[in-house]
C-alpha positions as CSV (number, residue, x, y, z in Angstrom):
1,X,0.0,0.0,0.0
2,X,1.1,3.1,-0.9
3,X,2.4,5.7,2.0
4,X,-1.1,7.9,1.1
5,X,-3.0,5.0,1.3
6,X,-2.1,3.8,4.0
7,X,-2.3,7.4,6.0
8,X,-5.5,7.7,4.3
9,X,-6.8,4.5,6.0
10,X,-5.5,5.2,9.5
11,X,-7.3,8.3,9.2
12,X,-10.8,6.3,9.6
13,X,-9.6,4.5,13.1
14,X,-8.5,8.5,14.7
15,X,-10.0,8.9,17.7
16,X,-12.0,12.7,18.0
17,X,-10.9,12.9,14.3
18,X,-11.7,16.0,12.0
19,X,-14.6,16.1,10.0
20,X,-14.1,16.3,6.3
21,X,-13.1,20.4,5.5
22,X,-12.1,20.8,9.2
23,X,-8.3,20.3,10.8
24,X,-7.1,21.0,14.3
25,X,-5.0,24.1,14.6
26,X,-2.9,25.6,17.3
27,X,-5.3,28.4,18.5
28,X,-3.6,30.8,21.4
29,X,-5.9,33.6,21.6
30,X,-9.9,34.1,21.6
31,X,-11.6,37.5,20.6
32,X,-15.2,37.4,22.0
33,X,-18.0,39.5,20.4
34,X,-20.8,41.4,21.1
35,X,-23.5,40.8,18.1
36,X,-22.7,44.7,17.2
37,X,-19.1,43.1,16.5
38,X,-17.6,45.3,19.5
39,X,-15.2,43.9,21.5
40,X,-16.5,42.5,24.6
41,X,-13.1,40.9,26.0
42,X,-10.1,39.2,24.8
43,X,-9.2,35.4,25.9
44,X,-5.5,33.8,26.1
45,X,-6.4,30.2,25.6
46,X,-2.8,28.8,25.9
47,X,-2.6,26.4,28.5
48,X,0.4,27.2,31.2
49,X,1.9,30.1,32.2
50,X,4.6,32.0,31.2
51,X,7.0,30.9,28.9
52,X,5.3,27.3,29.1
53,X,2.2,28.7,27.6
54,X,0.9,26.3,24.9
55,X,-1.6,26.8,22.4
56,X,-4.7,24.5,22.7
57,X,-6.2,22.2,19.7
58,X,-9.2,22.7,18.4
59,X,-11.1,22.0,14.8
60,X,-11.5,24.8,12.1
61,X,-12.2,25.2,8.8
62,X,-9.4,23.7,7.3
63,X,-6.6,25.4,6.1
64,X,-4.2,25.2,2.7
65,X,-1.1,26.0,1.5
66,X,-0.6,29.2,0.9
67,X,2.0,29.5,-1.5
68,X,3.2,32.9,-3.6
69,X,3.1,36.3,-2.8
70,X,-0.8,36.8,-2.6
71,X,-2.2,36.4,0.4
72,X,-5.2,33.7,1.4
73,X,-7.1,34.3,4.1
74,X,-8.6,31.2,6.5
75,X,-12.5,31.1,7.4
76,X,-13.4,32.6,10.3
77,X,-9.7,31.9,12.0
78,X,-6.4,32.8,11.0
79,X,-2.7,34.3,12.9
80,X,-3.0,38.0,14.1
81,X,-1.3,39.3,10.9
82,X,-4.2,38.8,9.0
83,X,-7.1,39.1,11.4
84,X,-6.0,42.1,13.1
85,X,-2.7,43.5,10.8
86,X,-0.3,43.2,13.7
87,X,2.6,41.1,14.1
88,X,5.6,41.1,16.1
89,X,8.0,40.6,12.9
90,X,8.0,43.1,10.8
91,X,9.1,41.8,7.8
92,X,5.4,40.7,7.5
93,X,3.5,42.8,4.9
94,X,0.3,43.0,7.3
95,X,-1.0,45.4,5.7
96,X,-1.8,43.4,2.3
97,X,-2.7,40.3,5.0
98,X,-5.5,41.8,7.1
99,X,-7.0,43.3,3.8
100,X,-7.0,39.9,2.5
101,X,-8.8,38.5,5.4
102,X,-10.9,41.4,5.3
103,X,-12.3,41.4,1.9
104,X,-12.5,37.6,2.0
105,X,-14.7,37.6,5.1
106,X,-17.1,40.6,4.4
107,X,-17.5,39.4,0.8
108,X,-18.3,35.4,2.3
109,X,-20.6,37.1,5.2
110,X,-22.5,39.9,3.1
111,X,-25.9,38.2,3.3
112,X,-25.8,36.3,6.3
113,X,-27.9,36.9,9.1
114,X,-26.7,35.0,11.4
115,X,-25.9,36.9,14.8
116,X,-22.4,35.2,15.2
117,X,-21.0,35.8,11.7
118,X,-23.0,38.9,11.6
119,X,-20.8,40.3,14.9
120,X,-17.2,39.2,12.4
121,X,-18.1,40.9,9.8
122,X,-19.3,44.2,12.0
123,X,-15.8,43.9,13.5
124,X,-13.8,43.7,10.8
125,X,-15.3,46.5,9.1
126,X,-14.3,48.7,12.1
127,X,-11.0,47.4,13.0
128,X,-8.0,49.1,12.4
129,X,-4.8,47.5,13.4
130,X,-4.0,51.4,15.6
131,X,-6.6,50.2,17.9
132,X,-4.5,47.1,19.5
133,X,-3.6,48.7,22.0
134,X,-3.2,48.0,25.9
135,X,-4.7,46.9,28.2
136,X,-6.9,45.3,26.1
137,X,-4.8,44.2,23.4
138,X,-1.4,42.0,25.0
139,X,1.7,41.8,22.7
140,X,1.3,37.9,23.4
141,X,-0.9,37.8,21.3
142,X,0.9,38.7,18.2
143,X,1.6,35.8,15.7
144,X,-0.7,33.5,17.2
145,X,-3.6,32.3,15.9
146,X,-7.4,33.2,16.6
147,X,-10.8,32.4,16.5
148,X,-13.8,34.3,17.4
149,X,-16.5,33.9,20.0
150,X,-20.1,35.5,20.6
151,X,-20.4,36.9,24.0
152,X,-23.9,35.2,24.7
153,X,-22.2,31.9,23.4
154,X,-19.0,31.6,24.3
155,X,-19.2,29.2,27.2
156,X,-21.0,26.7,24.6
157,X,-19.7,26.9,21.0
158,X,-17.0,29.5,18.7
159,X,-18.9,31.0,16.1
160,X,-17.2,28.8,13.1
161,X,-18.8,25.8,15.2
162,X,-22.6,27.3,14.2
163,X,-24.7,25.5,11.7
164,X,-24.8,28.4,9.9
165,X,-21.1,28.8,10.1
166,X,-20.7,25.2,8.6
167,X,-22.9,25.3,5.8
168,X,-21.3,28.3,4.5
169,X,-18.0,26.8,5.0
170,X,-19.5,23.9,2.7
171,X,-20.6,26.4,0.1
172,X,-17.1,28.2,0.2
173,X,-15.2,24.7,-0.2
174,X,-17.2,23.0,-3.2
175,X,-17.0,25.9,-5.0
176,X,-13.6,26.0,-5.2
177,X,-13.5,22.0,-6.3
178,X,-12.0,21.2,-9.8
179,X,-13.4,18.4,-12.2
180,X,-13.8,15.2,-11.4
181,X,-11.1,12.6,-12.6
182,X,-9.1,9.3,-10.8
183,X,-8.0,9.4,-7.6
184,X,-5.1,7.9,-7.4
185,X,-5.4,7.2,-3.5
186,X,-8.5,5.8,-4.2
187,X,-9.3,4.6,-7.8
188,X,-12.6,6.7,-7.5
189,X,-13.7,9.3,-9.2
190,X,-13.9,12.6,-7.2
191,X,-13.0,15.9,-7.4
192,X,-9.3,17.1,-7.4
193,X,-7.3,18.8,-4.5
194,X,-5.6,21.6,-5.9
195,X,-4.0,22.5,-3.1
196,X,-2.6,20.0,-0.3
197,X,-3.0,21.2,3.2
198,X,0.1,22.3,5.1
199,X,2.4,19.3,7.2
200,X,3.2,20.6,10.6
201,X,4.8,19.1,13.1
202,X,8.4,17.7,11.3
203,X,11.4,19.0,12.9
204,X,13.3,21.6,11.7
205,X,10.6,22.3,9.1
206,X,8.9,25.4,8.3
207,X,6.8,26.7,11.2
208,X,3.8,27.0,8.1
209,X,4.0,23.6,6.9
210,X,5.6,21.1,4.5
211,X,3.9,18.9,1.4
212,X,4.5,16.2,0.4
213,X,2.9,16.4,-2.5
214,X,3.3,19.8,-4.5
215,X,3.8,21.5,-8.0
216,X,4.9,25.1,-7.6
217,X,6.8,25.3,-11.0
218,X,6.6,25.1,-13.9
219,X,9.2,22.5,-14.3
220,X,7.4,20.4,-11.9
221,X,4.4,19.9,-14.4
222,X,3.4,17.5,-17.0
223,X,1.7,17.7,-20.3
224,X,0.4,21.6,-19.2
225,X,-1.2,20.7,-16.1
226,X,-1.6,22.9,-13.7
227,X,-1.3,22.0,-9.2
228,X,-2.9,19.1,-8.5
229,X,-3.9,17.5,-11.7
230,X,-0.3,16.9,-11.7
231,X,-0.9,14.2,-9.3
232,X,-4.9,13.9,-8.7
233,X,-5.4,13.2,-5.4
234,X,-9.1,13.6,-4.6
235,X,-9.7,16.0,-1.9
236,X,-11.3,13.4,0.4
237,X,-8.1,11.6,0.1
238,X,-5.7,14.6,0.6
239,X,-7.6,15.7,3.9
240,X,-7.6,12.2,5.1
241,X,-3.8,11.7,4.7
242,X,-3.1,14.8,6.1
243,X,-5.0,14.7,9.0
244,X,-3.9,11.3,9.7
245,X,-0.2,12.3,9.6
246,X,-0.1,15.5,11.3
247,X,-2.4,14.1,14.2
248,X,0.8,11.3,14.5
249,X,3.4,14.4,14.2
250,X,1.8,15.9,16.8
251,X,3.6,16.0,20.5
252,X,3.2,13.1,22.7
253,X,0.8,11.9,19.9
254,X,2.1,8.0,20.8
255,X,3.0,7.9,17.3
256,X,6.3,9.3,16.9
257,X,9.6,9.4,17.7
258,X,12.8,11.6,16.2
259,X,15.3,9.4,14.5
260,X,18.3,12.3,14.3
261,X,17.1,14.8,11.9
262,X,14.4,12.2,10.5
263,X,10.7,13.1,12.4
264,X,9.5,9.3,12.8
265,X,6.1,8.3,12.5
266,X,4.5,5.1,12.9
267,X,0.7,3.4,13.0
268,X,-0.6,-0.2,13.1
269,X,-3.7,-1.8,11.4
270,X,-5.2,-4.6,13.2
271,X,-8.3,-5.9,13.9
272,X,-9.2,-4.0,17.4
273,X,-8.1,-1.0,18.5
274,X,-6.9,-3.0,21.4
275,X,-4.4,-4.6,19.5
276,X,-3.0,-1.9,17.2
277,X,-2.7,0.2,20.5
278,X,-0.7,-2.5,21.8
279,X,1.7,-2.7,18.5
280,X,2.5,1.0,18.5
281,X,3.3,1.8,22.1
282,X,5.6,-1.4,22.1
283,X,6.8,0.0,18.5
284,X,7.6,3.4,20.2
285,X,9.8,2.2,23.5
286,X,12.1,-0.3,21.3
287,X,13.6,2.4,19.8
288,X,13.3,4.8,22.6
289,X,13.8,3.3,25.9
290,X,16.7,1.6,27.3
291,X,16.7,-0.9,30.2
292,X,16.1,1.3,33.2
293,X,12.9,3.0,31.3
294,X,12.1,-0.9,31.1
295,X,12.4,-1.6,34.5
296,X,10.0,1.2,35.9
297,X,7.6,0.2,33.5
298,X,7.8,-3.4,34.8
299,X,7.1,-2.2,38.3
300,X,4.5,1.0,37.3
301,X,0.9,0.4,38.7
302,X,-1.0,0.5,35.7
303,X,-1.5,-2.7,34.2
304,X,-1.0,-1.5,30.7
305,X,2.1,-0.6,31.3
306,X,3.5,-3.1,33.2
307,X,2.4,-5.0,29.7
308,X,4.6,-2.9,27.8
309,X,7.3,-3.3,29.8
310,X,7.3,-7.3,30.0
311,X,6.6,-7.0,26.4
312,X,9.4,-4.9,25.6
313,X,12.0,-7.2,27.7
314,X,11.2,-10.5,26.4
315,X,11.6,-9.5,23.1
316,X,15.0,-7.6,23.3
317,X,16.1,-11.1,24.8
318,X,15.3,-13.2,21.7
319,X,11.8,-14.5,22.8
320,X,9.9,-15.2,19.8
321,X,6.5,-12.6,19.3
322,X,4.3,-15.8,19.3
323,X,4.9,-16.8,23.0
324,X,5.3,-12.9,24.0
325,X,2.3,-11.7,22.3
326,X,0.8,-13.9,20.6
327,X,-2.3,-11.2,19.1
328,X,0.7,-9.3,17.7
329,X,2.3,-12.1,15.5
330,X,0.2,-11.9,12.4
331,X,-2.8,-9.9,11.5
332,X,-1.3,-6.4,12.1
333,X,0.3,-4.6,9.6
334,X,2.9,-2.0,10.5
335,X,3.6,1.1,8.9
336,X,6.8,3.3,9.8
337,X,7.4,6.8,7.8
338,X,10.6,9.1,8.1
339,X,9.8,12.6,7.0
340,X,12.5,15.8,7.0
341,X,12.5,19.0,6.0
342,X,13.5,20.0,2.6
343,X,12.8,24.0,2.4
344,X,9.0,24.1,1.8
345,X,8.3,20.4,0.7
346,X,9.3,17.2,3.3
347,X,11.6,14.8,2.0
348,X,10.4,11.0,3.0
349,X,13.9,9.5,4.1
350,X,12.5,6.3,4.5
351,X,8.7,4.5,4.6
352,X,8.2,0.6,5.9
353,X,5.4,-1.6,5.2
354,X,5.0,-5.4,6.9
355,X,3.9,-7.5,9.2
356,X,4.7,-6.7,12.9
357,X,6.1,-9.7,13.7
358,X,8.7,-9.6,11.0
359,X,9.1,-6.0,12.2
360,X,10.5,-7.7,15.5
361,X,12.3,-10.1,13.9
362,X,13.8,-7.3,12.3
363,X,14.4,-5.6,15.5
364,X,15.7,-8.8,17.4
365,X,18.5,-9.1,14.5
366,X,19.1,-5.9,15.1
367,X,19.8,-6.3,19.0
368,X,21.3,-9.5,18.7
369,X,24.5,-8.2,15.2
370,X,25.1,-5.2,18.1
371,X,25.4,-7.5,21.1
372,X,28.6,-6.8,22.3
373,X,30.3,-8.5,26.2
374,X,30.3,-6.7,28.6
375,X,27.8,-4.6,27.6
376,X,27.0,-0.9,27.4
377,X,26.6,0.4,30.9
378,X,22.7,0.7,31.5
379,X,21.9,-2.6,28.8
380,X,20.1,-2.1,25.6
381,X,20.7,1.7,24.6
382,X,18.2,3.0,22.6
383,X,18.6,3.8,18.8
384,X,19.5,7.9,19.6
385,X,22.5,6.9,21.6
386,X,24.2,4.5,19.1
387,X,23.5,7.6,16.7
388,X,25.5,10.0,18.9
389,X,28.4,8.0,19.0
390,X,28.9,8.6,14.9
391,X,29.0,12.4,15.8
392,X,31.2,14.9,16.5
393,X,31.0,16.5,20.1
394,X,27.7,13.8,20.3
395,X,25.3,16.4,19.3
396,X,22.3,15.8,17.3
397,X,23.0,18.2,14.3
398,X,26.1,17.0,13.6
399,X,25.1,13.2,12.4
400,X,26.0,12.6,9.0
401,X,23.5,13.7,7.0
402,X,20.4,11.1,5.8
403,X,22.5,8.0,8.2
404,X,19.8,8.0,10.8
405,X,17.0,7.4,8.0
406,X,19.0,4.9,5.9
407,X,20.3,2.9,9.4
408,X,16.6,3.0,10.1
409,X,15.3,1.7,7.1
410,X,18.4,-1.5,7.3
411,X,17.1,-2.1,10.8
412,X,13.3,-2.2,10.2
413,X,14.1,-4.1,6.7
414,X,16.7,-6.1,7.9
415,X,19.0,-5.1,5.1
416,X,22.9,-4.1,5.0
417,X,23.7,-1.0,6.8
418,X,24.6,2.0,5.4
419,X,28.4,2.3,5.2
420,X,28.5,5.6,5.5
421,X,27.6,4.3,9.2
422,X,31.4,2.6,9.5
423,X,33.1,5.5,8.3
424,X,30.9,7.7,11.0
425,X,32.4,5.3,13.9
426,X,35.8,5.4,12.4
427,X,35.9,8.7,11.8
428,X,34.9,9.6,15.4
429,X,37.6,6.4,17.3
430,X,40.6,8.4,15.0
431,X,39.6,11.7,16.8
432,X,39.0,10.8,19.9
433,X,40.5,7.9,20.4
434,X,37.3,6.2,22.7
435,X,36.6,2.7,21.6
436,X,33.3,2.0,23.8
437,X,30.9,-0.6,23.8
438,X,28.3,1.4,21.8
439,X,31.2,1.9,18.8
440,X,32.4,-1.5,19.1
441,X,28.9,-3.1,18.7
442,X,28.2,-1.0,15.5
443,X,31.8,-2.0,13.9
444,X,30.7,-5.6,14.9
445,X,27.2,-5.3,13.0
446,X,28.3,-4.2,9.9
447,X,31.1,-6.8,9.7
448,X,28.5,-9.4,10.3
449,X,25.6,-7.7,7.9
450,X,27.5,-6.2,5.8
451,X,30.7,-8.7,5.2
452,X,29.2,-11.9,6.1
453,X,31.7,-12.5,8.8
454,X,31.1,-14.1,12.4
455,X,32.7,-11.1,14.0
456,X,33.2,-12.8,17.9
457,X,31.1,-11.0,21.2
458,X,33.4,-11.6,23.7
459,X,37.6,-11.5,23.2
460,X,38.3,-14.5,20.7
461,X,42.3,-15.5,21.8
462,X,42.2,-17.9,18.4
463,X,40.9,-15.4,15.7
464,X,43.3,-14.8,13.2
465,X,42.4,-12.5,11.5
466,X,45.3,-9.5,11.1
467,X,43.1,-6.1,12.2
468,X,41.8,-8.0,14.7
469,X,44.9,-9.5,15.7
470,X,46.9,-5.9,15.7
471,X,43.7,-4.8,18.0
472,X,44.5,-6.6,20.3
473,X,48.3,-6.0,20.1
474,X,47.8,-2.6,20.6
475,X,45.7,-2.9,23.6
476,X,48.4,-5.4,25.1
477,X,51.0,-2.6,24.4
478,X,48.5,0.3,26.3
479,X,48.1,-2.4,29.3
480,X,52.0,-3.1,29.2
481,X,52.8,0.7,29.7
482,X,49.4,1.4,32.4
483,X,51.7,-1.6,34.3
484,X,55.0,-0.1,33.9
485,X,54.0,3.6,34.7
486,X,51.9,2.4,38.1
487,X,48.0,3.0,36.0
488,X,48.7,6.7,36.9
489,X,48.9,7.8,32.9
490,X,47.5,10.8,32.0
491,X,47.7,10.3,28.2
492,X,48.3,6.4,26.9
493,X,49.6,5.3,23.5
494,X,45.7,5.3,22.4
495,X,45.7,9.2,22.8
496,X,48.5,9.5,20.6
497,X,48.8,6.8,18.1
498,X,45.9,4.5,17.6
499,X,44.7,6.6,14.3
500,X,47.7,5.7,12.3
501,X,47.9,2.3,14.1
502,X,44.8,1.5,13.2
503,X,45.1,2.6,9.5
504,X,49.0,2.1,9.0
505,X,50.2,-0.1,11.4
506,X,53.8,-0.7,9.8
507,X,54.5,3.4,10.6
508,X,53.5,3.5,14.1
509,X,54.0,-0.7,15.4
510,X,57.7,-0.9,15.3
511,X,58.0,2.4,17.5
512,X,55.4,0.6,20.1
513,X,57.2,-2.5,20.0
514,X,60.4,-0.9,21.0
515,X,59.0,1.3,24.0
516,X,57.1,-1.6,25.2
517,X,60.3,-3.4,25.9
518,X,61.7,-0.7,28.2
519,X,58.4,-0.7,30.1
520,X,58.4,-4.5,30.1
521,X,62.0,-4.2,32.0
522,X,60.1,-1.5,34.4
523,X,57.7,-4.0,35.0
524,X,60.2,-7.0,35.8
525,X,61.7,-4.9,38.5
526,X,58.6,-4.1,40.5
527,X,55.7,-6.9,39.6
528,X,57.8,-10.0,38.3
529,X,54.7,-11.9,38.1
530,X,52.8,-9.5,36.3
531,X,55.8,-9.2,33.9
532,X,55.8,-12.9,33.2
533,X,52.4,-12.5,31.9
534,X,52.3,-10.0,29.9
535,X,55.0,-11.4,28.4
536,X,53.4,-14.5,28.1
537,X,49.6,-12.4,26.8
538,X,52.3,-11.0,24.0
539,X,53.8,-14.1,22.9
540,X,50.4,-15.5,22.0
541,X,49.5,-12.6,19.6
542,X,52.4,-12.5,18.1
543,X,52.3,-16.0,17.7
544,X,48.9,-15.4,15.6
545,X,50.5,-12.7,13.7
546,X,53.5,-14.7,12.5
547,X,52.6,-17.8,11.6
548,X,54.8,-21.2,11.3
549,X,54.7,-21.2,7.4
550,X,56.4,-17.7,7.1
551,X,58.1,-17.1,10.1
552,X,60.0,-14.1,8.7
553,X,56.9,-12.2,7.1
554,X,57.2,-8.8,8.8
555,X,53.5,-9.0,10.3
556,X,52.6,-5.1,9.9
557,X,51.0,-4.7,6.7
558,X,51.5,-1.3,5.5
559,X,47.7,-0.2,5.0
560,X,45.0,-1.5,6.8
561,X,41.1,-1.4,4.4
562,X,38.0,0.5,6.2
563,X,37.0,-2.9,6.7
564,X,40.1,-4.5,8.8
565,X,40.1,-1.2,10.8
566,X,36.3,-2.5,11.9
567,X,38.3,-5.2,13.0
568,X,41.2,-3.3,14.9
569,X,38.6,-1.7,16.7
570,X,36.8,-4.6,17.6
571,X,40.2,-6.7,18.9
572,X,41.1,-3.8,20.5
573,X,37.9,-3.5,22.5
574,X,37.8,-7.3,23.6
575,X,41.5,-6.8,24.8
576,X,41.1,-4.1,26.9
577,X,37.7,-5.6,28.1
578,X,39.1,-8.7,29.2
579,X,42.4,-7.1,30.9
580,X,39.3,-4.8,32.9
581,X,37.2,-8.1,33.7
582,X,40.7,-9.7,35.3
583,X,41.8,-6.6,37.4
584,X,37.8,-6.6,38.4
585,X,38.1,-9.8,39.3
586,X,41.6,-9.6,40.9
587,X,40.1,-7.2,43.1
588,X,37.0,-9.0,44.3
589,X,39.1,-12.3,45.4
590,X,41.4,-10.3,47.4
């Protein structure tokens, strides 16, 4: 099914959705009427206070695109630049705005005798932006959107919420249809949305919306259409799609997450609501939770959650969705969408349709190619913190650009990773020099997806192969100098050598080797026994390295491939893991 499709389906299983023509719009401020269209007070209908201050939902006439220099006025609702000419930027051209709205409004309301819509148009054809003044008028609300109320009714209903505020709103809407031709969402023949409505909610996008669909130029079009007929998308199709997804881009919706720069949303269809709940909330906390958000779900009060957590558990260890949830194992399909901004139009970075309990297998690959002993401190990590260890400084806006949306689309697909993923990691150990857990399990998934190797969890004293080999090697060499300087080092051989180790070993080796025999003699002289097994630790590597056919083969190759420094990274982690588990250890006994 296609990504409209499917959006246009979920739309008929929203709860409290829209009615066809209407959306739900950030409203901050309420102007309440008298019927002679004065003023009777002015309403801040954020919830909070302060700085928290929200704007609340509610359903309006719907609103559009508005693209070009022209200005378009909404029904009976719109920001303060055009219902009252005053903004707090002034860059806005207010004054061609609030005329727009104007005309619009006393042209739509001329012969209406309703006492609400009568009161609107009264107003507006005594307003003049000079008169927002205080105390009256607060500079809050500038740039936020209104709606109007009539005195008498305000407690009850806004005046676009009339009957006779709805049938006009009907009138205004078909007459702005097109002809009818094929849907393409549908395969029904309906009238053509010219215009999509505005995409709100994707991060970093424009505060006025994204399309996905649009056709602003003239190089966009085919065979001298014009807009929409570029693409027919039938009206009731294009509101249902875009209700759908910004209701899931909304915050704490249930039905997104942020994947780096990529807004992530996700929806089920299943049988019961029930059930589809069930597969999105456990959808959302595997990529967003780690073990301790687990945990307190385990021991929260509320059943439902102590479901999710169980849930969420069992299947990060491997259980099979059939004996975990057995409703969730066939029967709902899964749909996961990765939307980010692209100036005015959204860019879909990646979209994922199957069954959910192939989505888990998925998932459980996933967990089980980063597994990596011991593991990161806190257990399973969630998807944002693997993500941050690609980046410089670990911030957000500087991951690689599109990674997060083509590692998201490998794991959900269970595809090869983007490689642009091992040069990230690489990229970042050469800097800084830290080999973690988190960087050592993403070097050991791509060897294993990507190269079809069995890339070892734990330290593997019998591997042979040469990155991993000179990982290790290295690590003995950084343990051999912590021994022979008392573990009181400032700055080890890592800080200062393990980029060109890791990428030209034959430079940077033969210097190591030669100042790890003067600490070795340091060591003799104050820890004998701990000398005698280093020395024996580096006798077994080497041993690996030159091998009984050719024992004269100088064993540092000159170059090492992207691929073998995965490798050097990997060896180099199980080294120093294991020295760590021994001195742990050491400790405990005594």
């Amino acid at each position: 099914m296609s990504i409209l499709a499917s959006l246009a389906k979920a739309y008929e299983r929203l709860p409290n959705a829209p009615a066809f023509g209407y959306s739900s719009e950030k409203i901050g401020f309420v102007i309440s009427l008298n019927e002679d269209g004065t003023v009777a007070q002015v309403i801040d209908w954020r919830e909070g206070e302060g700085k928290k201050a929200r704007p609340r939902l509610v359903e309006v006439p719907a609103s559009y695109k508005r693209p070009g220099i022209t200005p378009r006025a909404f029904f009976l609702w719109d920001n303060s630049a055009y219902v009252l000419g005053v903004s707090a930027d002034d860059s806005k051209d207010c004054s061609a705005r609030h005329a727009a709205f104007k005309d619009f409004h006393v042209l739509a309301l001329a012969d209406s005798v309703d006492p609400g819509l009568v009161a609107v148009r009264s107003f507006l054809e005594k307003w003049t932006p000079d008169q927002f003044q205080l105390p009256q008028w607060s500079e809050e609300l500038k740039d936020q959107n209104i709606i109007f109320a009539l005195e008498s009714e305000r407690q009850t209903r806004f005046i676009h919420q009339s009957a006779e505020a709805r049938s006009l709103w009907a009138r205004i809407s078909a007459s702005e249809t097109s002809d009818l031709q094929i849907c393409l969402v549908t395969g029904e023949k309906a009238p053509v949305a010219r215009l999509h409505q505005a995409i709100k909610g994707v991060w970093g996008g424009q505060v006025a919306g994204g399309s996905i669909v649009s056709f602003n130029l003239d190089a966009f079009t085919s065979y001298g259409h014009e807009k929409g007929d570029n693409a027919p998308v039938s009206e009731a199709a294009a509101f249902a799609y875009i209700t759908a997804l910004n209701r899931f881009l909304e915050r704490d919706s249930g039905h997104r997450i942020q994947i780096a720069d990529a807004s992530t949303v996700f929806w089920a269809d299943a049988q019961d609501m029930e059930t589809a709940n069930l597969a999105e909330a456990v959808f959302g906390f595997l990529f967003e939770a780690d073990a301790a958000a687990c945990e307190e779900m385990k021991a929260e009060e509320k059943a439902s959650t102590r479901r999710i957590g169980v849930t969420l558990e069992k299947i990060r260890q491997g259980l099979p969705l059939g004996d975990v949830e057995p409703e969730l194992r066939k029967g709902v399909r899964f749909y996961v969408l990765g939307l980010a901004p692209n100036a005015a139009r959204l860019s879909v970075r990646f979209y994922f349709e199957d069954d959910f309990g192939q989505l888990t297998e998925n998932y459980q690959r996933f967990i089980a190619d980063m597994h990596i002993e011991p593991p990161p401190r806190g257990g399973t990590p969630p998807l944002w913190r693997y993500l941050q260890e690609t980046a410089v400084l670990g911030k957000r806006e500087n991951i690689t650009p599109n990674l997060a949306g083509e590692w998201m689309r490998a794991i959900l697909a269970g595809s090869r990773f983007p490689l642009t993923l091992m040069s990230s990691v690489l990229t970042r150990i050469r800097a800084d020099g830290e080999v973690n857990a988190l960087r050592a399990g993403i070097l050991k998934a791509l060897l294993i997806r990507n190269f079809k190797m069995e890339a070892p969890v734990a330290l593997d004293a019998d591997n042979t192969n040469r990155g991993y080999v000179l990982g290790r090697l290295f690590a003995l060499y950084e343990e051999i100098q912590r021994a022979a300087l008392g573990g009181k080092v400032n700055a080890t051989i890592k800080d200062k050598f393990y980029g060109s180790a890791s990428a030209t070993p034959r430079k940077v080796f033969a210097v190591l080797e030669s100042g790890s025999a003067n600490h070795l003699a340091k060591v003799r002289k104050t820890n004998p026994g701990r000398e005698v097994n280093l020395q024996r630790a580096l006798r077994g590597v080497m041993d690996l390295m030159r091998p009984n056919d050719d024992p004269a083969r100088d064993p540092f190759p000159v170059s090492l491939t992207a691929q073998e420094q995965a490798w050097f990274g990997l060896g180099y982690h199980h080294q120093r893991s294991d020295f760590f588990k021994k001195i742990t250890e050491t400790a405990s006994e005594g």
